[in-house]
N, C-alpha and C positions, 0 to 999 in steps of 0.2 A: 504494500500500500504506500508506502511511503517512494518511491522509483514515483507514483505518478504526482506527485508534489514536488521531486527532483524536477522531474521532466518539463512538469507546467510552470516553472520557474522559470528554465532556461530558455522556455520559449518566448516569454513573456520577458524577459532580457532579454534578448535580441529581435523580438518585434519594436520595445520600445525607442530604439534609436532610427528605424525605418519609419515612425511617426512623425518624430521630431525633425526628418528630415523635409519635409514638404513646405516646414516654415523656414528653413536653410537658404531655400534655392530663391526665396525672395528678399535676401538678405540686400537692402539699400548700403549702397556705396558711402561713405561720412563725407561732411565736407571738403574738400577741398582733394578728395581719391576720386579716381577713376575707374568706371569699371572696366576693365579690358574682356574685347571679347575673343573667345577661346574654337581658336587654335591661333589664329593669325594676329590677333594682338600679340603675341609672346614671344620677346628678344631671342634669336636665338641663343646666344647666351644662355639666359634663365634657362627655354627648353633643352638648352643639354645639361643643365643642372639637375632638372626634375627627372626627366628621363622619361620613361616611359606611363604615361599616366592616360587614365579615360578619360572620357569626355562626359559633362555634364546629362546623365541621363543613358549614359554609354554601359553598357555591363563589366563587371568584375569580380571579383573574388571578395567579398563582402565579410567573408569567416575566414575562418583558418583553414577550410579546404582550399587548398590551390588546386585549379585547375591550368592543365598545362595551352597559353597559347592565351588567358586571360590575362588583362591587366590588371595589379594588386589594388592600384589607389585610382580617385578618382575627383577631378577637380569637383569644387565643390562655389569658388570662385575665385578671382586674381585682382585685384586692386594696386596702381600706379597711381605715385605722389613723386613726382618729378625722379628721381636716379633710385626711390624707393620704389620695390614692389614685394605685396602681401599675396601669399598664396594660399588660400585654404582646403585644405585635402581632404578626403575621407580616405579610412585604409580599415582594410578586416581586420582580424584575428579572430582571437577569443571575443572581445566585443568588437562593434564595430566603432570608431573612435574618429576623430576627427584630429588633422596636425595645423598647425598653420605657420608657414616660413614665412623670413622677411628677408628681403637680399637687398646687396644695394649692389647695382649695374655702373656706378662710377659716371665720371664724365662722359665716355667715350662710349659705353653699353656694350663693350665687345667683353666685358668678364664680369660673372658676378661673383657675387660674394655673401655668404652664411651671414647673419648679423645676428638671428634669434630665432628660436624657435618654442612654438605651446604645444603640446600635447593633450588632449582632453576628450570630453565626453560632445556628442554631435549638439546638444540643446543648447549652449554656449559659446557657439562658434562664432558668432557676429559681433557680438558685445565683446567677446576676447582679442579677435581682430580690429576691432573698429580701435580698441583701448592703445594697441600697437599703432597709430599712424599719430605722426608726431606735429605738437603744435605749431 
């Protein structure tokens, strides 16, 4: 008896971040960011930093089954403030989680550069972002 309270648990953790995710993808840009749009907004630069990633609405590997031939992460959205840019990701595992990088592309944009990175849960992803673009 108790396997089906394990079970009803773990499904019900991992439904709840494919909820939270519907309010995500409406996530307004803060003042003075931009939203870039995905694929062809993206230096290359930044894109060979991130590497391989889905696209907004695109499939992937959401748990920690990997499938061979899927992509792991999936934009979630990207934000430009002059030589800064915010990326926020979804990636599976065990939960499914939300990252979000900052890089800074420099004068010239031909290299970026790591500055900071969150880790967290997907229902706090804009307000953690947004708090990362600098007055």
């Amino acid at each position: 008896m108790k396997w089906i309270w394990v079970a009803a648990g773990a499904v019900a953790i991992t439904a709840l971040p494919r909820i939270a995710l519907a309010k995500i993808s409406d996530c307004p840009a803060p003042p003075r960011a931009i939203e870039v749009v995905l694929p062809a907004g993206l230096p290359p630069a930044l894109r060979d930093a991130l590497s391989d990633v889905a696209l907004p609405g695109e499939p992937f590997d959401s748990t920690d089954v990997y499938v061979r031939g899927h992509k792991h992460r999936r934009y979630i959205f990207v934000w430009n403030i002059g030589s800064q840019w915010i990326v926020a990701i979804e990636q599976g595992g065990i939960a499914l989680r939300s990252a979000i990088y900052v890089y800074d592309l420099g004068n010239n944009g031909k290299t970026s550069t790591l500055i900071d990175t969150r880790i967290g849960l997907l229902n706090n992803v804009c307000t953690a972002a947004s708090k990362l673009v600098k007055p």
